[in-house]
ZASEKE-555768 format. One record per residue (C-alpha): residue number from 0; x, y, z. Coordinates in steps of 0.1 Angstrom, whole numbers, plus 5000, padded with zeros to 4 digits. Layout:
<site><k>NUM</k><px>X</px><py>Y</py><pz>Z</pz></site>
...
***
This chain:
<site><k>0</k><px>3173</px><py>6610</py><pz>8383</pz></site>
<site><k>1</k><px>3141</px><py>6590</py><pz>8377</pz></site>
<site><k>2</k><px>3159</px><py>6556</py><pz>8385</pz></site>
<site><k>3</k><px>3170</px><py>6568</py><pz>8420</pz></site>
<site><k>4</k><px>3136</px><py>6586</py><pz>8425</pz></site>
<site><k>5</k><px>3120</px><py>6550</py><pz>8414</pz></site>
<site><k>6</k><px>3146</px><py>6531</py><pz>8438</pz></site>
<site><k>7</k><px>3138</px><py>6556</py><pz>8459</pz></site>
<site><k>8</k><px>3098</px><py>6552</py><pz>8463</pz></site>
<site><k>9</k><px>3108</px><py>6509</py><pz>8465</pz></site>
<site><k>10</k><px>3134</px><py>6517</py><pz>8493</pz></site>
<site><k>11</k><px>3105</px><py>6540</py><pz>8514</pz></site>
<site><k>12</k><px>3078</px><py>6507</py><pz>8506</pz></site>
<site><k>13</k><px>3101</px><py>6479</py><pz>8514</pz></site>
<site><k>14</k><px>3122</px><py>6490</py><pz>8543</pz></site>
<site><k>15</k><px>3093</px><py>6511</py><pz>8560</pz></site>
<site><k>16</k><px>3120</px><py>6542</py><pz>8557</pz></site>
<site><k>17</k><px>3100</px><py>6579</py><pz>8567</pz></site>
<site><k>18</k><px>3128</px><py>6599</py><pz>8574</pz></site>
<site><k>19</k><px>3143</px><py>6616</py><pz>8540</pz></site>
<site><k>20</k><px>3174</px><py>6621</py><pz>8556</pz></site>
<site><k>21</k><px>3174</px><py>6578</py><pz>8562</pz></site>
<site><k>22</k><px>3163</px><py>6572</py><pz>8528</pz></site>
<site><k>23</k><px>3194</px><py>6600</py><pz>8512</pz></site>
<site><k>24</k><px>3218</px><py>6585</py><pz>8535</pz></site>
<site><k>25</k><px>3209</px><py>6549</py><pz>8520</pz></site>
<site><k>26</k><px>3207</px><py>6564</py><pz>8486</pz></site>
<site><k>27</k><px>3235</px><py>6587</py><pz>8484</pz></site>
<site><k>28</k><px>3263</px><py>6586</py><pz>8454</pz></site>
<site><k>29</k><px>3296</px><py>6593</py><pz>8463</pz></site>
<site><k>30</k><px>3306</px><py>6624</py><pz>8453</pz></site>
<site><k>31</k><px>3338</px><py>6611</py><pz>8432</pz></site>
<site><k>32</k><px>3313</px><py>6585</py><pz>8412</pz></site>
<site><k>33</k><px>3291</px><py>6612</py><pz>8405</pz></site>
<site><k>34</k><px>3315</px><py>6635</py><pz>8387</pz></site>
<site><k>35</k><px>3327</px><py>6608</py><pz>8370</pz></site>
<site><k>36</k><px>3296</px><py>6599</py><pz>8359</pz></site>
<site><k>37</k><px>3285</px><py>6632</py><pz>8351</pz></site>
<site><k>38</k><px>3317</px><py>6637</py><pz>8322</pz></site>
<site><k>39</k><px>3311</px><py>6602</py><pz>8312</pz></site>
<site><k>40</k><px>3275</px><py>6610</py><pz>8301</pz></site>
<site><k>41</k><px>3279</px><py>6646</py><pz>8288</pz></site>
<site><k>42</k><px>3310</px><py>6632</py><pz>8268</pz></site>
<site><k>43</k><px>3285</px><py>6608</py><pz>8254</pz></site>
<site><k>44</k><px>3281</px><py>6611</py><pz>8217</pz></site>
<site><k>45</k><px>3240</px><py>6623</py><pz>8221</pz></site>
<site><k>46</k><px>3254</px><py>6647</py><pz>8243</pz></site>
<site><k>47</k><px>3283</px><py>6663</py><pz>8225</pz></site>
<site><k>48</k><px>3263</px><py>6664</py><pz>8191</pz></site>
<site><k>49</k><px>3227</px><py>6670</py><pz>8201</pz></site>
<site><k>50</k><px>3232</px><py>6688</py><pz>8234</pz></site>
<site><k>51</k><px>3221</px><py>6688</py><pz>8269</pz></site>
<site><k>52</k><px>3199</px><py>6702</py><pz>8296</pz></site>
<site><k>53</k><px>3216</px><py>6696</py><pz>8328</pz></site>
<site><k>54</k><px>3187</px><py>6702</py><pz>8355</pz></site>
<site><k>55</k><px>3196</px><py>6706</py><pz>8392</pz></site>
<site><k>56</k><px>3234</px><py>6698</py><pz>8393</pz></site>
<site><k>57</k><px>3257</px><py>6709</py><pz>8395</pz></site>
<site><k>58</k><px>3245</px><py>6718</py><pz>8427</pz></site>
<site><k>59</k><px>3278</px><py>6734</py><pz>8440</pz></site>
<site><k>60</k><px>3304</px><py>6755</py><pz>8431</pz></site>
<site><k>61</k><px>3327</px><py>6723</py><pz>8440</pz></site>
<site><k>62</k><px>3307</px><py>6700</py><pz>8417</pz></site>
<site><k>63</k><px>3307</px><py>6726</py><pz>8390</pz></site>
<site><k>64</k><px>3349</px><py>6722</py><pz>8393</pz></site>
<site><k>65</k><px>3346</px><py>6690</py><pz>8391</pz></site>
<site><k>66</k><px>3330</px><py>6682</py><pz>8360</pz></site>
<site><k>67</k><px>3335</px><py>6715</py><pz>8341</pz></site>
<site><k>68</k><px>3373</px><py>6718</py><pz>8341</pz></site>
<site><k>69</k><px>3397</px><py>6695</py><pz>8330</pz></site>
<site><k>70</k><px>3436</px><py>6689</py><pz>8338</pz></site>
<site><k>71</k><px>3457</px><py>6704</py><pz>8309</pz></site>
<site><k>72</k><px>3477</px><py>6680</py><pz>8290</pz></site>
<site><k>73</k><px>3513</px><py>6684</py><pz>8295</pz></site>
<site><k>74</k><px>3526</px><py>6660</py><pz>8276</pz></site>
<site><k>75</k><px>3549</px><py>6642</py><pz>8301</pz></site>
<site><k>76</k><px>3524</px><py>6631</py><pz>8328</pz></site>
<site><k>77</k><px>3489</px><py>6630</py><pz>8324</pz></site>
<site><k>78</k><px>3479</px><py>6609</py><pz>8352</pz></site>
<site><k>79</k><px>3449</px><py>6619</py><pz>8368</pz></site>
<site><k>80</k><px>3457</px><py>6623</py><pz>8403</pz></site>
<site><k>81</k><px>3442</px><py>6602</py><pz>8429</pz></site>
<site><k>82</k><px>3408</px><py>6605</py><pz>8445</pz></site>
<site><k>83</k><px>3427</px><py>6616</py><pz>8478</pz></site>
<site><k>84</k><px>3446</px><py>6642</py><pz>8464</pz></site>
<site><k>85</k><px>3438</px><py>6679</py><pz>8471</pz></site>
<site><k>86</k><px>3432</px><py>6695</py><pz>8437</pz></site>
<site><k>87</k><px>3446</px><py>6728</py><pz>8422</pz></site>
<site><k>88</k><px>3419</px><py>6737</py><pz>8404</pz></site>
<site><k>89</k><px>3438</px><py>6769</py><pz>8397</pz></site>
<site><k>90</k><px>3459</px><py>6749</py><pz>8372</pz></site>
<site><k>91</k><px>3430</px><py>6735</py><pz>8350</pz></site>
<site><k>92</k><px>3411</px><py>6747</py><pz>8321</pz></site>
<site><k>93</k><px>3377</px><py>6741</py><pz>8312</pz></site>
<site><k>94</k><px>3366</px><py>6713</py><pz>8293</pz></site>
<site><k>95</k><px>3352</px><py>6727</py><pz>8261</pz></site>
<site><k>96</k><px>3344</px><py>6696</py><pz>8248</pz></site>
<site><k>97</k><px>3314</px><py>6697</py><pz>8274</pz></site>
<site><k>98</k><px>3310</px><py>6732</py><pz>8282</pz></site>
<site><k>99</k><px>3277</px><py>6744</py><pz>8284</pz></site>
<site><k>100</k><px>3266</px><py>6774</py><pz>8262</pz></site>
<site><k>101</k><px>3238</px><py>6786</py><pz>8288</pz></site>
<site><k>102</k><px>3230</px><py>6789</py><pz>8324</pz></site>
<site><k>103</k><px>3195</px><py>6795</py><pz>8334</pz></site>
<site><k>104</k><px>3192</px><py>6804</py><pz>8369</pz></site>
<site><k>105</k><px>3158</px><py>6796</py><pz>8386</pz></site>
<site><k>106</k><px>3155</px><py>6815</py><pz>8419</pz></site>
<site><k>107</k><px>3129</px><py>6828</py><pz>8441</pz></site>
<site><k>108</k><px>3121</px><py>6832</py><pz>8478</pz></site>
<site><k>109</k><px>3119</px><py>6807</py><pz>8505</pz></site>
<site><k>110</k><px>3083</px><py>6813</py><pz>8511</pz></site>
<site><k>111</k><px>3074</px><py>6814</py><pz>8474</pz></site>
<site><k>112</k><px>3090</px><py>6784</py><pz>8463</pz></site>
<site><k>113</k><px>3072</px><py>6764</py><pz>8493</pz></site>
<site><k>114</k><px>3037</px><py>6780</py><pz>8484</pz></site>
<site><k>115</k><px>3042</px><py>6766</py><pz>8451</pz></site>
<site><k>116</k><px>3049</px><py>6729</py><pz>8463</pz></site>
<site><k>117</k><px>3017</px><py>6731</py><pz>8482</pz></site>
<site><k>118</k><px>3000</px><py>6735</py><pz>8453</pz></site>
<site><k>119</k><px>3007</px><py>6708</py><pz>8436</pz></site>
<site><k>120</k><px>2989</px><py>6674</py><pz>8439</pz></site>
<site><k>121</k><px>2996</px><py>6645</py><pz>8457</pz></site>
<site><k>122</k><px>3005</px><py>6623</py><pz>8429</pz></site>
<site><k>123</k><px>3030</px><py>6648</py><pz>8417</pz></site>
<site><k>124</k><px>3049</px><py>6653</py><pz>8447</pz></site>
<site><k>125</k><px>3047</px><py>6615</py><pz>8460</pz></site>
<site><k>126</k><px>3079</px><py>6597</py><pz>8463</pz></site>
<site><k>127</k><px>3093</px><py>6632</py><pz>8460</pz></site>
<site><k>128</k><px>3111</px><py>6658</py><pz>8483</pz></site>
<site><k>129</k><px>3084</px><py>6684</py><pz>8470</pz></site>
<site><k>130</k><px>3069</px><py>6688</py><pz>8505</pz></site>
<site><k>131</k><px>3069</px><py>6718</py><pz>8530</pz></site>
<site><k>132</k><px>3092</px><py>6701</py><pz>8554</pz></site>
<site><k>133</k><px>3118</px><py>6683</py><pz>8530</pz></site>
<site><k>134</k><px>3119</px><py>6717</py><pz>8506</pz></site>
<site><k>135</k><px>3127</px><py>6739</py><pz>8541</pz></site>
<site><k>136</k><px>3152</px><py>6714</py><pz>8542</pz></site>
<site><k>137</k><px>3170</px><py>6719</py><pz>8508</pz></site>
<site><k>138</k><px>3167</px><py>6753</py><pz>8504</pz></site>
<site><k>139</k><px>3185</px><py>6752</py><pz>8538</pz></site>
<site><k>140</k><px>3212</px><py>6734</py><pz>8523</pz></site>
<site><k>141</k><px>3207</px><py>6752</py><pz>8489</pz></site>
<site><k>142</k><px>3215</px><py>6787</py><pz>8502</pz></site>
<site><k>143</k><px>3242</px><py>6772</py><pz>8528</pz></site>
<site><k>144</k><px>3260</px><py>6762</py><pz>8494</pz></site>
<site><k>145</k><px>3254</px><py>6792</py><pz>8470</pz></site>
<site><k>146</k><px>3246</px><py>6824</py><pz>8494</pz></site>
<site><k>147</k><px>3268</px><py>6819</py><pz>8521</pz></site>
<site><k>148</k><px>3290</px><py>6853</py><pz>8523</pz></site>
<site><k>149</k><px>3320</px><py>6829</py><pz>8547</pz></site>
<site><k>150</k><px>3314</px><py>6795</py><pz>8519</pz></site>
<site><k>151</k><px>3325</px><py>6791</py><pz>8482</pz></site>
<site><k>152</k><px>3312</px><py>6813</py><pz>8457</pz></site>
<site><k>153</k><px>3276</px><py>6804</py><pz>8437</pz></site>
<site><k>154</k><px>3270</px><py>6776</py><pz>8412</pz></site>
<site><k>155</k><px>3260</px><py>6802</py><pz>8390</pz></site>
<site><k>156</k><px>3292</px><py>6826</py><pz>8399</pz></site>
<site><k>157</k><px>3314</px><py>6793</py><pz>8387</pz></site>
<site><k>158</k><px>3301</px><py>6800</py><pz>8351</pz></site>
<site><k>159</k><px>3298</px><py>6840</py><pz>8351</pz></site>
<site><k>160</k><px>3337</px><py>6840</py><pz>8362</pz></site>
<site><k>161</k><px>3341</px><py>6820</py><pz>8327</pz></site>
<site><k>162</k><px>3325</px><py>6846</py><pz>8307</pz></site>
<site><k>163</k><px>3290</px><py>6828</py><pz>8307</pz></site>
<site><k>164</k><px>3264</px><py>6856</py><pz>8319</pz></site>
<site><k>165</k><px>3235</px><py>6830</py><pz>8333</pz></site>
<site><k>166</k><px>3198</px><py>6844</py><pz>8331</pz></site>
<site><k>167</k><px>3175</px><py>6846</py><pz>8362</pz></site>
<site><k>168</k><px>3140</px><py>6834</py><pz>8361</pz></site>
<site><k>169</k><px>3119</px><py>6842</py><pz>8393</pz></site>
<site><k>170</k><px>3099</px><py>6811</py><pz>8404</pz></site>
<site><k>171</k><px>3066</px><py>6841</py><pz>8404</pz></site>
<site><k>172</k><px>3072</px><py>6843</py><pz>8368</pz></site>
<site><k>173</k><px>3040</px><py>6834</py><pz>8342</pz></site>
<site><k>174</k><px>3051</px><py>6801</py><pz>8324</pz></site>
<site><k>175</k><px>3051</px><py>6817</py><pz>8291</pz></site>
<site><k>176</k><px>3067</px><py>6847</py><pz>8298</pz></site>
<site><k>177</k><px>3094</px><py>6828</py><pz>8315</pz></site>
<site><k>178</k><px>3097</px><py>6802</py><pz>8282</pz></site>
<site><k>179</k><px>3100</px><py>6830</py><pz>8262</pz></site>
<site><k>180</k><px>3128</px><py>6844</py><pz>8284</pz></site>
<site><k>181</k><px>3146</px><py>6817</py><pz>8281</pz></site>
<site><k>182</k><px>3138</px><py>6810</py><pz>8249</pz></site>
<site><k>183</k><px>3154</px><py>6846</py><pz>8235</pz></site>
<site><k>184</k><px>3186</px><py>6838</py><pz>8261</pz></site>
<site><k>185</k><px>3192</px><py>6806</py><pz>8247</pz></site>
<site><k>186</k><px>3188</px><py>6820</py><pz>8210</pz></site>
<site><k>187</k><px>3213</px><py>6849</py><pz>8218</pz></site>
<site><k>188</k><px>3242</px><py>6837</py><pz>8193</pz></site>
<site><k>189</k><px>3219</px><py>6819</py><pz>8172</pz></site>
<site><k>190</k><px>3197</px><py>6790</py><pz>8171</pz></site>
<site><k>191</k><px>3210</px><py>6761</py><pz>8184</pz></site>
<site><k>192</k><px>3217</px><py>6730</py><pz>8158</pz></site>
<site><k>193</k><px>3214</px><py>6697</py><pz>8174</pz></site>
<site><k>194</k><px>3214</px><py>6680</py><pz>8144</pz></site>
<site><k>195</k><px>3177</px><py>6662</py><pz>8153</pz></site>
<site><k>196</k><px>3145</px><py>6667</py><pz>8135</pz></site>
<site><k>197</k><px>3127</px><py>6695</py><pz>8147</pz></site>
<site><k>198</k><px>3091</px><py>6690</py><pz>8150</pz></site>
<site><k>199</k><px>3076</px><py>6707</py><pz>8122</pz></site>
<site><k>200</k><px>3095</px><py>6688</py><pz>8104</pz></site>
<site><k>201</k><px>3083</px><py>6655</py><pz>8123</pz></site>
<site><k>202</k><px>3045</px><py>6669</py><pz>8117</pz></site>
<site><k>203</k><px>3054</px><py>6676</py><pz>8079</pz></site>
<site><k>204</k><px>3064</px><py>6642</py><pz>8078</pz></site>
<site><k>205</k><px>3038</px><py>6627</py><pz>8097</pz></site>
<site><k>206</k><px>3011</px><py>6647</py><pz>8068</pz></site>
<site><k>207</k><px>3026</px><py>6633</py><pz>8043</pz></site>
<site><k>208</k><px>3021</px><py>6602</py><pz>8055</pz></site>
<site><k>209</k><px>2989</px><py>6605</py><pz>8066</pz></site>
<site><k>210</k><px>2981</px><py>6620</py><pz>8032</pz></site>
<site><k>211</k><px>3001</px><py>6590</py><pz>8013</pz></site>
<site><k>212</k><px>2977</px><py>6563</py><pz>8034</pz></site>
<site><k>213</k><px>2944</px><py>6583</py><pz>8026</pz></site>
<site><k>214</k><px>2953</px><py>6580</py><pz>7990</pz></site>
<site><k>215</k><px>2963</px><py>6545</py><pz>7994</pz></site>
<site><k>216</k><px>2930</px><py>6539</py><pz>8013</pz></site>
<site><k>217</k><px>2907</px><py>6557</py><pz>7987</pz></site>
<site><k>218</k><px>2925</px><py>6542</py><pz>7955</pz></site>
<site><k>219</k><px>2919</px><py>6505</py><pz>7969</pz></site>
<site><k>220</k><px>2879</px><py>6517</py><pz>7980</pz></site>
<site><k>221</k><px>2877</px><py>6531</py><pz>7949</pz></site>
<site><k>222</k><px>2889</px><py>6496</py><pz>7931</pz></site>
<site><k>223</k><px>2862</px><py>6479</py><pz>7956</pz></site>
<site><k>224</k><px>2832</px><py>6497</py><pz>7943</pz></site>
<site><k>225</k><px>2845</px><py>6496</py><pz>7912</pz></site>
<site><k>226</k><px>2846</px><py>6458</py><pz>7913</pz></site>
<site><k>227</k><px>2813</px><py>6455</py><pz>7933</pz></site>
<site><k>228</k><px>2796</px><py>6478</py><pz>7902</pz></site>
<site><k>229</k><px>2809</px><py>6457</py><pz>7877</pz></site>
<site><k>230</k><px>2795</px><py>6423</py><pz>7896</pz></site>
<site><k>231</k><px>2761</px><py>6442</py><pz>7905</pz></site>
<site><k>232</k><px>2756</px><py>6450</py><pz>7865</pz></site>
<site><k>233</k><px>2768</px><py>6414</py><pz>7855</pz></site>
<site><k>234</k><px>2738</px><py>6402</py><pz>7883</pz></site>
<site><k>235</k><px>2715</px><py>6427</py><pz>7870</pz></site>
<site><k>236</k><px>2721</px><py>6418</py><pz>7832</pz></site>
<site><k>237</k><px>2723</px><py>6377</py><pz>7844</pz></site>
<site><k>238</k><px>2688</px><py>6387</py><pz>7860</pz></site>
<site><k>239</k><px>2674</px><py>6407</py><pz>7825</pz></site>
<site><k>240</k><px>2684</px><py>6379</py><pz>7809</pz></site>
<site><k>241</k><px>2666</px><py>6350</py><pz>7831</pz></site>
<site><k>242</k><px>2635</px><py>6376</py><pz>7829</pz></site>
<site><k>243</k><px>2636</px><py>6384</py><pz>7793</pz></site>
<site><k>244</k><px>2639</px><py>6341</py><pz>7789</pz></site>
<site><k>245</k><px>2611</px><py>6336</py><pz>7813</pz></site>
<site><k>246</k><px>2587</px><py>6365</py><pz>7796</pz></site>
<site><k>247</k><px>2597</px><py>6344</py><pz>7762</pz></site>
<site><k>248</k><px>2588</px><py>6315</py><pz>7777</pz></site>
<site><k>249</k><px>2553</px><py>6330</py><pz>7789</pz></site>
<site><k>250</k><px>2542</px><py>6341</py><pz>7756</pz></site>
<site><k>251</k><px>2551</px><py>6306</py><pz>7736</pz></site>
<site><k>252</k><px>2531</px><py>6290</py><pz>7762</pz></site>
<site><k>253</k><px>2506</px><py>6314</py><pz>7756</pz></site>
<site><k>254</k><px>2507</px><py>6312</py><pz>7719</pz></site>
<site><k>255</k><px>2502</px><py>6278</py><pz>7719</pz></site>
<site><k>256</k><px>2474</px><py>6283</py><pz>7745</pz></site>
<site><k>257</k><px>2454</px><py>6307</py><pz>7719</pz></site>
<site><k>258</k><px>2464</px><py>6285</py><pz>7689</pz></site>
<site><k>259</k><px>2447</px><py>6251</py><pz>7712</pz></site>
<site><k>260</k><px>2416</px><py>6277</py><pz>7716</pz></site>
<site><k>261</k><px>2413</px><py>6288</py><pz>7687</pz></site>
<site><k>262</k><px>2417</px><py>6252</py><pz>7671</pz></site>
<site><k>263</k><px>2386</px><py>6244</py><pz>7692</pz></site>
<site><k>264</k><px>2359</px><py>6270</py><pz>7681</pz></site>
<site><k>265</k><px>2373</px><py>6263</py><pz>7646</pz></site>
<site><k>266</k><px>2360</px><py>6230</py><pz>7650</pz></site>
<site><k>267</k><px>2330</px><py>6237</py><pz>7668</pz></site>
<site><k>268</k><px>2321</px><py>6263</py><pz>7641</pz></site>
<site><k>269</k><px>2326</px><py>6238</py><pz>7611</pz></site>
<site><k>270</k><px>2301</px><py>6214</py><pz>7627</pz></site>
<site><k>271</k><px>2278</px><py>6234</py><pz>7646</pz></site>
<site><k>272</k><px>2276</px><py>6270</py><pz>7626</pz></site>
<site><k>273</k><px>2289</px><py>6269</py><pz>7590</pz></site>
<site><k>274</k><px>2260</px><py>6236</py><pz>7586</pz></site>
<site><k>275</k><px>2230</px><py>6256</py><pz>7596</pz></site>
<site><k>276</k><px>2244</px><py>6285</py><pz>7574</pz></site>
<site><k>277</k><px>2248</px><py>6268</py><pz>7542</pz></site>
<site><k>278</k><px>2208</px><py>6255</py><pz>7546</pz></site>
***
């Protein structure tokens, strides 16, 4: 959906296209390709093994056929039959491989959903059909398809004729009551197991890491002032040393100063004093 929503935007820039009903008609999958398409992905291992959430399609009753149910095998001939070829859906079962285990129903009134789209910003809704005039348009062909009492029974009816009791959420709904909703619904049989990490064990993980590098971190600053102690005492006892040297240094200079001195007035006294003292 994001690819042809991106092709989409390119299409409306390049080509100069306004009309959404130009830009579908250049846009538009054929139907065959998309069912097709549709099995191929939800037969995809991710699928199969971790589950799906199928948003907006099927959008028919039809397309619902189509990709839900499967043509028995018979053993003799299990050709599928051509694209041309009326189907009997009448003799096919449903494809349990890919069947879903929920339907969640969003629904609401014309004039509700619309007020909602108004609301939302212009950078949400650009490139998008979420505008009064193009959402007139598909819930047009949205209750044409699913509420027409003379047309094919809902999308919804598809599943709840195959014992699969789909949940109605009202578009006025508060966001949290509604997740919880569908939250319980989902939950019904049991949790689901989609055999992915859930995310508190992702966070978990993500502590322990965070923990495991914190340690890491303080053991190496640790070692760093440890090392940068070890080289400030070498420097300080380098620089005791060099003091202690230079002080010893001071005091045999000194010595020898007093020892000069004191050689002096020893002279001076043994001609000048100790003379007039012995007369």
């Amino acid at each position: 959906m994001l690819l042809l929503k991106n092709m989409r935007i390119s299409l409306k820039r390049k080509k100069k296209l306004t009309s959404p009903e130009e830009i579908e008609a250049k846009l538009r999958v054929p139907e065959n390709f998309m069912y097709k398409l549709a099995k191929m992905v939800l037969n995809s291992n991710d699928c199969r093994n971790r589950g799906y959430i199928l948003d907006s399609y099927p959008r028919t009753f039809k397309d619902a056929q189509y990709i839900y149910l499967k043509r028995p095998k018979s053993g003799e001939d299990d050709e599928e039959p051509a694209e041309e070829d009326e189907i009997n859906f009448e003799e096919y079962v449903e494809d349990m491989d890919i069947w879903p285990s929920s339907v969640i129903v969003m629904d609401g009134k014309d004039e509700d959903l619309i007020t909602r789209v108004r609301d939302l910003s212009e950078e949400e809704i650009d490139g998008t059909h979420y505008n009064p005039k193009d959402m007139k348009r598909r819930l047009k062909s949205y209750r044409e398809a699913n509420n027409n009492p003379q047309g094919d029974p809902s999308v919804h009816a598809f599943f709840k004729e195959r014992k699969i009791s789909p949940i109605t959420i009202k578009a006025l709904d508060k966001e949290e009551i509604a997740i919880e909703r569908m939250k319980i619904y989902i939950e019904r049989n049991g949790k689901p197991k989609n055999y992915m990490t859930f995310e508190q064990d992702m966070e978990a993980k993500r502590i322990e890491t965070e923990k495991e590098r914190l340690k890491i971190k303080k053991e190496k600053q640790e070692k760093e002032e440890l090392k940068a102690e070890k080289q400030e005492q070498e420097l300080r006892k380098q620089k005791e040393q060099k003091d202690k040297l230079r002080i010893n240094e001071l005091l045999e200079k000194q010595k020898e100063s007093l020892e000069i001195y004191s050689q002096s007035i020893k002279h001076y006294m043994m001609e000048n004093v100790v003379p007039i003292l012995t007369e």
